[in-house]
N, C-alpha and C positions, 0 to 999 in steps of 0.2 A: 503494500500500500504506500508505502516511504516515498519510491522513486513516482509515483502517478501524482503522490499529494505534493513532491514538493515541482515535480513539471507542470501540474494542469490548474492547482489549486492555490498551493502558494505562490508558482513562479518563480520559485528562487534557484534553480538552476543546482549544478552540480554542486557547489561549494554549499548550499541551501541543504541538500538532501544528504551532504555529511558532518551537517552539522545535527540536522533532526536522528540520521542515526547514530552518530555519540550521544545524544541526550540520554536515552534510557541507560545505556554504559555510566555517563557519569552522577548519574543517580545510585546505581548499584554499589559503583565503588565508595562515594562518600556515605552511604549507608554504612555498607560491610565495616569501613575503618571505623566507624562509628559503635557499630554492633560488638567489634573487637572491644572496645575499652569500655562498653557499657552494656552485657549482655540482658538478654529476656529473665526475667524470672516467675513463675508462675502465672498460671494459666496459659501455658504455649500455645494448646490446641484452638484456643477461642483467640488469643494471638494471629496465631494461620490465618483463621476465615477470616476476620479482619484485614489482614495483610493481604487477600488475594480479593478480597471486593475492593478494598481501595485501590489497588495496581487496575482490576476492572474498570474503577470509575475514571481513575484518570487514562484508560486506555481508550474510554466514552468521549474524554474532554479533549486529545488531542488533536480530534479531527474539528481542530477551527479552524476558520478563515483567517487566522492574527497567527503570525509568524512566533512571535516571543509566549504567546498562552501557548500554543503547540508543543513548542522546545522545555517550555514548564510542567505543563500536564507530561509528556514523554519523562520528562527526568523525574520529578515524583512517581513513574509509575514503575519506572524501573526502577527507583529504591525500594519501594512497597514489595516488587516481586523478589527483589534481593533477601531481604524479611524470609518472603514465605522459604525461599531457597533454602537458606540458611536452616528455618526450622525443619523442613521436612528431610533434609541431609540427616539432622542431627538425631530427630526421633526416628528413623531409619535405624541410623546405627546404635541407637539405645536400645528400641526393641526387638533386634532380632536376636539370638542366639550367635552363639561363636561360630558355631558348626555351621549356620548356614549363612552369614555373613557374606559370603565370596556371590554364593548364587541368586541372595537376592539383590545385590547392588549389580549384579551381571542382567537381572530382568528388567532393575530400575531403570538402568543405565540405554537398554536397549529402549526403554517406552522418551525415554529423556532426550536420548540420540534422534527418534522418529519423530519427536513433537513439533518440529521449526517445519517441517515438511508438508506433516499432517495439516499444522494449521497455516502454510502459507497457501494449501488447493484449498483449503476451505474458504479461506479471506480471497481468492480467487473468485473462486465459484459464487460468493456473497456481492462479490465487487458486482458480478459480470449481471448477475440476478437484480440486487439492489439498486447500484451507484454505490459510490467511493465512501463519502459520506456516511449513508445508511449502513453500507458493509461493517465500518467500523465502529459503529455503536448496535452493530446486532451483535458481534462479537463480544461486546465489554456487558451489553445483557445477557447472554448467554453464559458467561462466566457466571456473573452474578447467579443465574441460576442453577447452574452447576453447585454452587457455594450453597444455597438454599438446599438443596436436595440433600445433598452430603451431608450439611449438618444436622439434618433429619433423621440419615439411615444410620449416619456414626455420631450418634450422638458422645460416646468416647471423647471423642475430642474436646467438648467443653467442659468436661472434669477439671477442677481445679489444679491436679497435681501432674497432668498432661501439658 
């Protein structure tokens, strides 16, 4: 969606469209260093779905017409998903067992590897359906309700000591 919104919608040409994609990069990294000297403590899980609606919401907000709200929303939202990163890394390797360690980060790893793929046909096929625009705020609802669902069927995660 990057290269279309920053040629047909912002107009800001090549240097425009690497700057929209470092934003979500430099969101993640002053998160991470941040999360480094001040980590989560209790209630991670309810943490998570926080942290992956708000990466939704501002993945809703970037598709503005105003060049500096785009480059904004983009870099808050890739801090927010640095967040969830980081959590679900972590509760990965808390919960599983020694013995299977190796094989379930070899499953994760593979659904993790396929996901930029997965949802660059989907943001395709929404573009080609929708418009650019709509594509990307069906995406940032669909997250959201992805988040709705989960925290329904796993309720787990909102325990306080998750």
């Amino acid at each position: 969606m990057l290269p279309v919104y920053a040629s047909d919608i912002l107009v800001i040409g090549p240097q425009g469209l690497g700057i929209l994609r470092a934003s979500p990069a430099i969101g993640a990294v002053v998160v991470a260093f941040w999360m480094a000297h001040r980590p989560l403590e209790g209630a991670v899980g309810k943490k998570l779905f926080l942290a992956v609606m708000d990466s939704a919401d501002y993945n809703c907000l970037w598709s503005s017409k105003n060049l500096i709200l785009s480059i904004s929303m983009l870099a808050l939202g890739g801090g927010f998903d640095s967040v969830s990163v980081i959590i679900r890394s972590t509760l990965l390797q808390l919960s599983t067992p020694n013995e299977m360690r190796g094989r379930v980060e070899a499953v994760n790893m593979m659904f993790i590897g396929s996901s930029n793929e997965i949802g660059a046909f989907e943001s395709g096929v929404a573009a080609r359906l929708l418009g650019v625009i709509p594509s990307v705020i069906f995406g940032g609802c669909m997250t959201l309700i992805s988040v709705g669902v989960t925290s329904r069927i796993a309720p787990v995660f909102k325990k306080p000591q998750i």
